[in-house]
C-alpha positions in Angstrom: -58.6 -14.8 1.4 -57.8 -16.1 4.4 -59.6 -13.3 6.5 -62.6 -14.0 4.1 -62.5 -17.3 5.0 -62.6 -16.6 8.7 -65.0 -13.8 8.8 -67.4 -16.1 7.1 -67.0 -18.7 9.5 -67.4 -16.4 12.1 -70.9 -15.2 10.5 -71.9 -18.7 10.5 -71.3 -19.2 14.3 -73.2 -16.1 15.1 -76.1 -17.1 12.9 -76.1 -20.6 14.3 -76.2 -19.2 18.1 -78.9 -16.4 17.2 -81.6 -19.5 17.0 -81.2 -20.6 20.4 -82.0 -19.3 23.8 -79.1 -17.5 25.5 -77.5 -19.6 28.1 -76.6 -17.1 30.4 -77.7 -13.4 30.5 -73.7 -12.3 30.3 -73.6 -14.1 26.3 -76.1 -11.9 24.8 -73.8 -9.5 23.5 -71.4 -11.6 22.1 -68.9 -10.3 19.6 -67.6 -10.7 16.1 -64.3 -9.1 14.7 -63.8 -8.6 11.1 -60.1 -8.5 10.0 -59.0 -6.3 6.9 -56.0 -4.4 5.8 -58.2 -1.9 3.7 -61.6 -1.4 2.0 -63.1 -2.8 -0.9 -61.2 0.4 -3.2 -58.0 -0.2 -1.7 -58.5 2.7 1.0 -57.0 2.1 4.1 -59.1 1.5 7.4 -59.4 3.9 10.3 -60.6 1.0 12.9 -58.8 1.2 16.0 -56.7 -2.0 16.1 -57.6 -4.4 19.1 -55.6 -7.1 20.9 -54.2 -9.9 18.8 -56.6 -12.5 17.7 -54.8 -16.3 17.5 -53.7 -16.8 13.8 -53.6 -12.8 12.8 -51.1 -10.5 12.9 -52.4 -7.1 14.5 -49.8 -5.3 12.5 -51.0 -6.1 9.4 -54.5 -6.3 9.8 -56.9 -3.8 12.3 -60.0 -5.1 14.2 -63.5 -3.5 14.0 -66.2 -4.3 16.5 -69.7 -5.1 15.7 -72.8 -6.0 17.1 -74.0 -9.2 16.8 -77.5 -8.6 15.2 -78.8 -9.0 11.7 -77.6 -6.3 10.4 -74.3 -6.6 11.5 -74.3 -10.2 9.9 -74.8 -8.6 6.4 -72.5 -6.3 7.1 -70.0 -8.7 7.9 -70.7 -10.9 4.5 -70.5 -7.2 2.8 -67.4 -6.3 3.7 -66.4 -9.9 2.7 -67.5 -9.6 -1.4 -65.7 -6.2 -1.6 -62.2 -8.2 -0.2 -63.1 -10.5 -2.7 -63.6 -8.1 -5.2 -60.7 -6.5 -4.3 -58.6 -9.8 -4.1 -59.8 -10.6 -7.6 -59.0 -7.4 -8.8 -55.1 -7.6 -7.7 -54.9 -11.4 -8.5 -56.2 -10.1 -12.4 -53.2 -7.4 -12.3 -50.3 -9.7 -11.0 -51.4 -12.5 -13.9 -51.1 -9.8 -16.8 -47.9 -8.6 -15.1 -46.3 -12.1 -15.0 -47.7 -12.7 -18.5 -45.6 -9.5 -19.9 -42.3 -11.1 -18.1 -42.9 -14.5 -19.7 -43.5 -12.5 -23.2 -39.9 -10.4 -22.8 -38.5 -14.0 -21.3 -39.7 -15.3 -24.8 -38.5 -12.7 -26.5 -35.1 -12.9 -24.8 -34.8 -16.7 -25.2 -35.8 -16.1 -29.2 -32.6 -13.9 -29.5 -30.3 -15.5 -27.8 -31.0 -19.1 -29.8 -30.8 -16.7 -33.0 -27.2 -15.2 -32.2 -25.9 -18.9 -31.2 -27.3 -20.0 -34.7 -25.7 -17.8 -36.4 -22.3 -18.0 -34.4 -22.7 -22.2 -35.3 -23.5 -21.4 -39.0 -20.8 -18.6 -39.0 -24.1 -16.1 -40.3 -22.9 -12.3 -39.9 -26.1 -10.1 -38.8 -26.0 -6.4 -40.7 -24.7 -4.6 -37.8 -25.5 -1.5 -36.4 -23.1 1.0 -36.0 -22.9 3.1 -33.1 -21.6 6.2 -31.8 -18.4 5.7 -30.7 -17.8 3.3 -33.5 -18.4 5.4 -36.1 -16.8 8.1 -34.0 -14.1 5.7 -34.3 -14.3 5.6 -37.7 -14.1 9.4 -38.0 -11.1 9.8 -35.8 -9.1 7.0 -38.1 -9.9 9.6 -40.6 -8.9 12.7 -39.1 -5.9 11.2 -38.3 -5.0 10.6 -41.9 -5.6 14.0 -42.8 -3.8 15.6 -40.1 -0.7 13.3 -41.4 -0.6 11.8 -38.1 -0.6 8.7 -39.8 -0.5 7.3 -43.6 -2.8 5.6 -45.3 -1.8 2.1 -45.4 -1.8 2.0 -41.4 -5.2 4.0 -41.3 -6.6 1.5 -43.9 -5.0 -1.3 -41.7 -6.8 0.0 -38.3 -10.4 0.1 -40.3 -10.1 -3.6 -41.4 -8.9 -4.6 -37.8 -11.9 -2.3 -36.6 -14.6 -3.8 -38.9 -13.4 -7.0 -37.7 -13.9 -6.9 -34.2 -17.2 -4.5 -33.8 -18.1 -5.8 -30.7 -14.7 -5.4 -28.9 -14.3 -2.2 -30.2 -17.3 -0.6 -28.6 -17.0 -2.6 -25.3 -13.3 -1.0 -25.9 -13.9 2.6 -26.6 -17.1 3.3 -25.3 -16.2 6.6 -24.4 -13.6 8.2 -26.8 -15.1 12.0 -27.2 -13.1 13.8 -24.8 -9.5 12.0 -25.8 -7.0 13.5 -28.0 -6.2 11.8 -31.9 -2.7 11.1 -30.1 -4.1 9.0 -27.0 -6.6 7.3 -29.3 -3.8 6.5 -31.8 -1.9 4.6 -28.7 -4.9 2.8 -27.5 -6.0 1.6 -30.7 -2.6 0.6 -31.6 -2.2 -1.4 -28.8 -5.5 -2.8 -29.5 -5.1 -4.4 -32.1 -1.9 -5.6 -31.5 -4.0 -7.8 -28.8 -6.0 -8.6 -30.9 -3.9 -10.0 -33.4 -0.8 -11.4 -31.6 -0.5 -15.0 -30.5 0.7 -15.0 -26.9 4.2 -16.0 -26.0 5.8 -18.4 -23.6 9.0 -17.0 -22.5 11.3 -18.1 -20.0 14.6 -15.9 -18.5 17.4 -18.0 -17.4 19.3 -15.1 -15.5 21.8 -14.7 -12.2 19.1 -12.1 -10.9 15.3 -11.1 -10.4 14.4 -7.6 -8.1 13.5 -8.3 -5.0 14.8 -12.1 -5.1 18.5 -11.7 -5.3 19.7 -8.2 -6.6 23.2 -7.0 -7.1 22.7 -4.1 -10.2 20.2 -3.3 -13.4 19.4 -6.5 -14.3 17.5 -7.2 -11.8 15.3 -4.9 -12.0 14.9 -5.3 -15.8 14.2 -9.2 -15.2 11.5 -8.1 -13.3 10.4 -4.8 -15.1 10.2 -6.8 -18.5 8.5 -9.7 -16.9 6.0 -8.2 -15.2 4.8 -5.9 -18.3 5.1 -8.7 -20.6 2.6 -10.8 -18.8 0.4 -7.4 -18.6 -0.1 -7.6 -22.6 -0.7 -11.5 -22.2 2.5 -13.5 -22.2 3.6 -16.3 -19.7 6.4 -15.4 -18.3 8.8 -17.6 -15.8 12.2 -17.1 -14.5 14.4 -20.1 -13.4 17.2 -19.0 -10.4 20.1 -20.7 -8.7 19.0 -20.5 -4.9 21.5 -18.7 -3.1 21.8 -18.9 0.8 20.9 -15.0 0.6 18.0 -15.3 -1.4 14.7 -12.7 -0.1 12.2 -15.9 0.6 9.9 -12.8 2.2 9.7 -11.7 -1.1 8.5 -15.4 -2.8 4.9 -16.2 -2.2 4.0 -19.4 -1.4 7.5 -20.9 -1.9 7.8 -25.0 -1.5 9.6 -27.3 -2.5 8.8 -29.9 -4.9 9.1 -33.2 -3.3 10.6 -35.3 -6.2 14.5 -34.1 -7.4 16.0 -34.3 -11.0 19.6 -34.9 -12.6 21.5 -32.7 -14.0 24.7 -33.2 -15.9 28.6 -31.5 -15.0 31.8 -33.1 -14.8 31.3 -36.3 -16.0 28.7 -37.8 -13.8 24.7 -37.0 -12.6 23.8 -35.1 -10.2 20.7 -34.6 -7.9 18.9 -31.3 -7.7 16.3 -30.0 -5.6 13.5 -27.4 -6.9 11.6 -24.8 -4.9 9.1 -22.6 -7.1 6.7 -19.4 -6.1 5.2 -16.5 -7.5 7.0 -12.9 -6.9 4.8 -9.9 -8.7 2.7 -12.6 -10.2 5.6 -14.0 -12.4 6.3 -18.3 -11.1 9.4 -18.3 -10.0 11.6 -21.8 -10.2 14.9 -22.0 -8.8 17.3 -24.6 -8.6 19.2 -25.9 -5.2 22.3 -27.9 -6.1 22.7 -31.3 -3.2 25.9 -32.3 -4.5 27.7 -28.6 -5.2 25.7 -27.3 -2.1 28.4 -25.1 -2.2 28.4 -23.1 -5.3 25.5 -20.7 -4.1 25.9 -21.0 -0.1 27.9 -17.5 -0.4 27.8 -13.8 1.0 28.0 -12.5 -2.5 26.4 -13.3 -6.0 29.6 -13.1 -8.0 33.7 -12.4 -7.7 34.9 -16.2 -6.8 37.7 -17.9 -8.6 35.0 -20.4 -9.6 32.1 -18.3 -11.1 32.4 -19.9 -14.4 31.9 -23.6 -12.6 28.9 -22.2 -10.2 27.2 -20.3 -13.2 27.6 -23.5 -16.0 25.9 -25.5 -13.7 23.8 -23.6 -13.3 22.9 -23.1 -17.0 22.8 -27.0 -17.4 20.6 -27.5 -14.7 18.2 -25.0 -15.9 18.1 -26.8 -19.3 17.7 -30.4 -17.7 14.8 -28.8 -16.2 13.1 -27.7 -19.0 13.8 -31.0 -20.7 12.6 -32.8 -16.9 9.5 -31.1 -16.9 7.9 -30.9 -20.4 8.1 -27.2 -20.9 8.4 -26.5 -24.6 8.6 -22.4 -24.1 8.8 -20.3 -27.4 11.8 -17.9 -25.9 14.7 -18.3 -23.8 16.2 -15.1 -22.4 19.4 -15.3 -21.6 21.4 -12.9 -19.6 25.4 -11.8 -19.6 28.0 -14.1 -19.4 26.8 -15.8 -16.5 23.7 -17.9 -18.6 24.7 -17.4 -22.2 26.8 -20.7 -22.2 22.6 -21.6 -22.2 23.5 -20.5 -26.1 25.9 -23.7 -27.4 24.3 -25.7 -24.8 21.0 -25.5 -26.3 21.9 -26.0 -29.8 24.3 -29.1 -29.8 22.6 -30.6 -27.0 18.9 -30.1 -26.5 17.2 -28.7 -29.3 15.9 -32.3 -30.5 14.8 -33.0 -27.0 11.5 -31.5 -27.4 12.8 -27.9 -28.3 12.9 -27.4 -31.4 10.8 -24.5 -31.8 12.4 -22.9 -28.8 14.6 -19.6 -29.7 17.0 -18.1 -27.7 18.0 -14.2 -27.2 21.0 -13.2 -25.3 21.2 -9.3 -23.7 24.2 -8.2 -22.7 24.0 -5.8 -19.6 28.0 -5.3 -19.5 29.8 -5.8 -22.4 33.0 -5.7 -19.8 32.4 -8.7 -18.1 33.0 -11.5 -20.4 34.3 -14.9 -18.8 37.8 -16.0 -20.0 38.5 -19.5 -19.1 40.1 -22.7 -20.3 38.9 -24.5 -23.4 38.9 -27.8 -21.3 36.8 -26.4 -18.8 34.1 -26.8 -21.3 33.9 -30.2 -20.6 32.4 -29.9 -17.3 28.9 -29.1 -18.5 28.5 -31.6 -21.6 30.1 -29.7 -24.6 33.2 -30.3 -27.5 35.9 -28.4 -26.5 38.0 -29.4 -29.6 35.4 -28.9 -31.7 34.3 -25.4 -30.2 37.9 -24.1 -29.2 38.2 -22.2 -32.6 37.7 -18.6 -33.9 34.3 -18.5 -35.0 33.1 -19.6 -32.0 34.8 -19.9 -28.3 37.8 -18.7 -29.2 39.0 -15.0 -27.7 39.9 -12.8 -30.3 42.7 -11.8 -28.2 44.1 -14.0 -25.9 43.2 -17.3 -28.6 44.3 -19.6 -25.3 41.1 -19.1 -24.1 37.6 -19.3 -24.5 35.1 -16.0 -24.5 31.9 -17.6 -22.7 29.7 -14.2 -23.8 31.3 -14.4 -26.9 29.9 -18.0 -28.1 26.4 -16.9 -26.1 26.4 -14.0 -28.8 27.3 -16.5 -31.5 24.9 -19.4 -30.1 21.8 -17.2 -29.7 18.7 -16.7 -32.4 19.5 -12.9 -31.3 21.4 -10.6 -29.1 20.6 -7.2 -27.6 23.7 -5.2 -26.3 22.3 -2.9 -23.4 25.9 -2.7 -22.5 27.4 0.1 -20.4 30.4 1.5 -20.0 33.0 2.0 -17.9 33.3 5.4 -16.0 35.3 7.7 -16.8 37.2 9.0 -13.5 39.0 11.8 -14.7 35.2 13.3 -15.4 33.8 11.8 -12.4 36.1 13.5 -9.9 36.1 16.6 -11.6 32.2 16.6 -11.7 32.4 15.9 -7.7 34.5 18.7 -7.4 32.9 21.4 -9.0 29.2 20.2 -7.1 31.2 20.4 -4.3 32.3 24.2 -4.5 28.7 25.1 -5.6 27.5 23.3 -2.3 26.5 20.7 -3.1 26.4 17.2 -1.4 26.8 14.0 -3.4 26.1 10.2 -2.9 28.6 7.7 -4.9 26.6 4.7 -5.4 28.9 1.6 -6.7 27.3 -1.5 -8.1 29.2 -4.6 -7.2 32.3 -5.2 -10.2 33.6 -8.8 -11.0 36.5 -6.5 -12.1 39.2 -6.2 -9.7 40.9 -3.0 -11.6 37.3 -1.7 -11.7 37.4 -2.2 -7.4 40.6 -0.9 -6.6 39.6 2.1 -8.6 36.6 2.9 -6.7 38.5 2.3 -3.5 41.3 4.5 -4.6 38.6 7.6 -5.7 37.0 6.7 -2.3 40.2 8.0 -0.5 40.8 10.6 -2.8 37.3 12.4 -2.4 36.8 12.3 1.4 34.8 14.9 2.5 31.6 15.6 4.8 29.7 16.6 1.6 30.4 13.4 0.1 28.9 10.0 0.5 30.7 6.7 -0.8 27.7 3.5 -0.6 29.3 0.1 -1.8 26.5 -2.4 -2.2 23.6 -1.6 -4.7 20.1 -1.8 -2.8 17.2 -1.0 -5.1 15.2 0.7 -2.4 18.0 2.3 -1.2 18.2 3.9 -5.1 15.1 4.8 -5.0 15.2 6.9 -1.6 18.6 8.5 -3.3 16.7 9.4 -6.2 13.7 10.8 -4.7 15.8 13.0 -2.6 18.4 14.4 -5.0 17.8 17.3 -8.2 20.6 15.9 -10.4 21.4 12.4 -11.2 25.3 11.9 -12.6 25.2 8.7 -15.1 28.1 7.4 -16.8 26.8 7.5 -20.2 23.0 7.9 -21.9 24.3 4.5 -24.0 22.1 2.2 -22.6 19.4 1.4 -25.0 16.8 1.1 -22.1 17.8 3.8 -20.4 17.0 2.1 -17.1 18.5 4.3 -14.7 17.9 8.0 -16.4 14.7 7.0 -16.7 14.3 5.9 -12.9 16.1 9.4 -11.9 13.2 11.3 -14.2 9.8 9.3 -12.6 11.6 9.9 -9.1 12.3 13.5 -9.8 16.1 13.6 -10.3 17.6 15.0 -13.6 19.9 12.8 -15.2 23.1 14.2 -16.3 25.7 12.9 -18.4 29.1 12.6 -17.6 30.6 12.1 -21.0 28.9 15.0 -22.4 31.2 16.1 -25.1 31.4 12.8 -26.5 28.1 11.2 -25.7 25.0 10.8 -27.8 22.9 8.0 -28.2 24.0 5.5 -30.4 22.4 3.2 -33.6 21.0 0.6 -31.1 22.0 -2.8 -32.6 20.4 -6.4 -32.6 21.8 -9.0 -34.0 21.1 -12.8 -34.7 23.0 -15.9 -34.7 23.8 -15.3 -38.5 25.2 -11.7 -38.0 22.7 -10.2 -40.2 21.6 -6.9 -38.1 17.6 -6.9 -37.6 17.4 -2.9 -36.7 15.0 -3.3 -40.1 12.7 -5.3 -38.9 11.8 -3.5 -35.9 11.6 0.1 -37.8 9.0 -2.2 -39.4 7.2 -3.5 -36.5 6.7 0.7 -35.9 9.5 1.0 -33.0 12.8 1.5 -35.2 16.3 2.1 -33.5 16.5 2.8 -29.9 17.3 6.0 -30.6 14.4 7.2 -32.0 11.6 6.2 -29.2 10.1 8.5 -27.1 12.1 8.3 -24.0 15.5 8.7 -25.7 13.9 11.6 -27.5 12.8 13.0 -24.0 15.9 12.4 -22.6 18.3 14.1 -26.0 16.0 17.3 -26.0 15.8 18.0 -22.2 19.0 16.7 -20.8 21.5 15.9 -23.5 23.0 19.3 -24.1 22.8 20.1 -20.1 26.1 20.0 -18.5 26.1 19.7 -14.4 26.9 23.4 -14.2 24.0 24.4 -16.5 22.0 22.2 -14.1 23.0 23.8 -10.6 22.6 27.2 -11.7 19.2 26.7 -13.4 18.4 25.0 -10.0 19.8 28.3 -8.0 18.7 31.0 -10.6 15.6 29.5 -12.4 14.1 27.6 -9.8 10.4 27.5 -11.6 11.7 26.6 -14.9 13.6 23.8 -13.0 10.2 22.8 -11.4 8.6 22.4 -14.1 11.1 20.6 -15.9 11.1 17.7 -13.3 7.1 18.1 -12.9 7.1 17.4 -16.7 9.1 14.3 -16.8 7.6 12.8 -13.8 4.0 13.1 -15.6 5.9 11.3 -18.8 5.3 7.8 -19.0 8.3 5.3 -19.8 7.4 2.4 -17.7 8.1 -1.2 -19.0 4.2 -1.0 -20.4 5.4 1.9 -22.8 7.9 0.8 -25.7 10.7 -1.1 -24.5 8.7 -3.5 -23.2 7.3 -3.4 -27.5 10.7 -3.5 -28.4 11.5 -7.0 -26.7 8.6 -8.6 -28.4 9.2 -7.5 -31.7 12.1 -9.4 -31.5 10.8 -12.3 -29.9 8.1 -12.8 -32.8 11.0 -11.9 -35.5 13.1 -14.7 -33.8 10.1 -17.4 -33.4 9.6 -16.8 -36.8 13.6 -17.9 -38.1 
């Protein structure tokens, strides 16, 4: 429009000036230009393009020359009605575009204030079922008829499934190409998110991998945290703050600027907190002012005065909770070293806010108990005279003193034993021996003891086996274990007892085959969980779908691949079947038993059985 607009104005001047006498003989052949992009049909124009003319761009528009006659006057106002023409014509397109955008914006709008209608009124809308949720549906039944899985679950999983339509197919969009076994696990899991409240579940512990780590629990702190806040938990760890503590591996640690009181031997006692985030689980621990001393130390345990350091400790961590209004539905409680957390809770601060708090205990070493003085109870708030008695503190043994993991067991809504045992040095030795004379070289890996038979015995095998082919390391690094792993074919463990099989089933995902010492009289035990009342709860988690230790997947794995292998079995399948060997790591490195898998199930089956007591 605006070069219509110009070129008329132009057309004006010229007709204007053609009235009157020429000034000067060099003004009569004066020039118009008409500007245009294209033709009246939209073709564009073959005109040479001339200089730039003040308030037109020359790349957009080209310049034609006429004469300034008559004819070129009607010209000029031609070319201006088919622009127009044209102009009209594109302005008539763009209106019914923009009037079919404001229709579908109607349209849109209409919908949207129908669906929040009917999500107000609580209206359901006849859906509309589509293909992967009626392949859904299909699958649910093929799995019934292959006997993969009975009818009440399969009828279960269609009611969970009709419930939650929409989830479902943002879910399983795509579910063609997997097997009825991977769709099983998904939908499984599924649902159990879709149904299960989330927990708030605090450990209390001595150790969290890659804080401060001295052995296994550690890294199951941190294994079980982290998958637990995967499936939708909150999950915090309180810590003392030892002098050695891995700050690198704490992000954004700081210290709170105002301290609380805690209680131990007789009087109050100020506290300082620092908290961070390691793996995305907060991370609180707790800095003693007035016992600076208890964790100032090389090591984590082995003083004369655990018992004091560790039932501060455990006091501390509960005036905390109490301090700063947490109300979490679990405390996790770990060895000997917390489980005093166990009487401390229930005669002193269940009625301060906690009342709907429960508290598990695992025991990672049934070995390590605590045997101390009855009046040494004192010192962090409780009775001794009233505790000091067989069914609770009291040793079954030596009845002079008190059994600290004991009363944690007693004290606790529930108790996992993911004990392990001691080794057995007879086998060990003659297991190093025999690698040994088929070549081999081995790597002796002791975790720290708080026994000091359990020491002297490792130092006394240390002397015995000397040898270039032999490798003696004394403090437990987890990287370090890992490198070992990676690099070795066969992985000597005491025992295939523990329930969570933490180490064999680190040696598998690195590569390494696990190997029981104890093979003639090993097998995996009924795993056992107990609560407070003694009543055993193995029942209720065959319920939830996970049963006995014994009978998940991993232990399964492990009993049919390695627990009839002896280490000689091993060394000459490595030396005279070295692609069935291959392929029996390649398999169990493809297997997945990560925390995700079922012992990270397992733990919160008994967290909801215990919030539910």
């Amino acid at each position: 429009m605006e070069a219509v607009r110009n070129a008329a104005a132009v057309a004006s001047s010229l007709r204007l000036t053609r009235t009157k006498p020429p000034p000067h003989p060099t003004l009569t052949s004066p020039k118009c230009f008409c500007l245009r992009k294209e033709d009246a049909f939209g073709n564009p124009s073959s005109e040479t393009s001339l200089p730039k003319l003040e308030g037109h761009q020359t790349n957009v528009f080209e310049v034609e020359e006429l004469e300034t006659n008559d004819d070129d006057i009607w010209k000029l106002f031609a070319h201006a009605q088919r622009n127009i023409l044209y102009l009209n014509k594109q302005r008539l397109t763009a209106m019914e575009e923009l009037k079919k955008v404001q229709e579908e914006r109607d349209l849109l709008l209409e919908k949207i204030e129908q669906l929040e209608a009917q999500k107000q009124t609580g209206a359901q809308t006849e859906p509309v079922a589509s293909p992967s949720f009626a392949d859904l549906l299909l699958q649910i039944d093929s799995m019934v008829i292959s006997g993969m899985i009975g009818s009440g679950e399969a009828s279960s999983l269609r009611k969970k499934v009709m419930g939650s339509r929409s989830q479902i197919n943002d879910a399983f969009c795509e579910i063609r190409h997997k097997t009825d076994m991977e769709l099983l696990s998904e939908l499984r899991l599924f649902t159990e998110k879709m149904t299960q409240n989330p927990l708030h579940i605090v450990h209390i512990c001595s150790e969290m991998d890659p804080i401060s780590s001295c052995g296994s629990l550690a890294s199951y702190v941190t294994g079980l945290s982290c998958a637990l806040q995967r499936k939708g938990d909150l999950v915090e760890v309180i810590l003392p703050k030892y002098s050695n503590i891995n700050l690198d591996a704490i992000q954004g640690l700081r210290r709170i600027d105002a301290e609380f009181d805690s209680y131990f031997g007789g009087h109050w006692h100020k506290n300082r907190v620092w908290i961070g985030v390691t793996r995305g689980i907060s991370v609180t621990l707790i800095e003693p002012l007035n016992y600076s001393t208890f964790f100032n130390r090389d090591r984590l345990y082995g003083y004369s005065d655990d018992f004091e350091r560790f039932s501060y400790f455990s006091r501390a961590s509960m005036d905390y909770l109490v301090k700063s209004g947490k109300q979490p539905d679990i405390l996790h409680i770990h060895n000997w070293e917390t489980a005093i957390v166990g009487p401390l809770f229930w005669d002193i601060f269940v009625h301060q806010g906690l009342g709907a708090t429960r508290v598990l205990l695992t025991c990672h070493d049934i070995t390590s108990q605590c045997l101390e003085q009855p009046s040494k109870l004192e010192l962090c708030g409780l009775d001794p005279h009233r505790l000091n008695r067989p069914d609770r503190f009291q040793d079954n043994t030596k009845m002079n003193l008190v059994n600290v993991l004991k009363v944690g067991c007693i004290y606790s809504s529930c108790t996992f034993d993911v004990s392990t045992f001691d080794v057995d040095m007879d086998n060990l030795k003659a297991a190093v021996r025999y690698a040994m004379n088929k070549g081999a070289q081995v790597v002796l890996v002791f975790m720290e003891s708080e026994t000091p038979v359990m020491n002297s015995l490792m130092k006394a095998l240390q002397n015995e086996l000397k040898d270039a082919n032999v490798r003696f390391i004394e403090k437990y690094d987890d990287a370090l274990a890992h490198l070992i792993l990676a690099g070795s074919d066969i992985f000597l463990c005491s025992s295939f007892h523990d329930p969570w099989l933490q180490m064999p089933l680190k040696a598998v995902k690195y590569g390494s085959a696990p190997i029981s010492l104890n093979l003639a009289s090993d097998g995996f035990r009924q795993f056992k969980v107990r609560d407070s009342r003694g009543s055993s709860q193995s029942e209720y988690l065959r319920q939830s779908g996970w049963g006995d230790c014994g009978s998940t997947a991993a232990s399964q794995y492990l009993l049919s691949t390695y627990g009839n292998m002896s280490i000689g079995q091993a060394l000459d399948e490595i030396n005279t079947e070295p692609s069935r060997w291959a392929w029996r790591i390649k398999d169990g490195m493809s297997k997945d038993f990560s925390w995700d898998a079922e012992c990270c199930d397992i733990h919160r089956a008994a967290y909801t059985f215990i919030k539910n007591l």
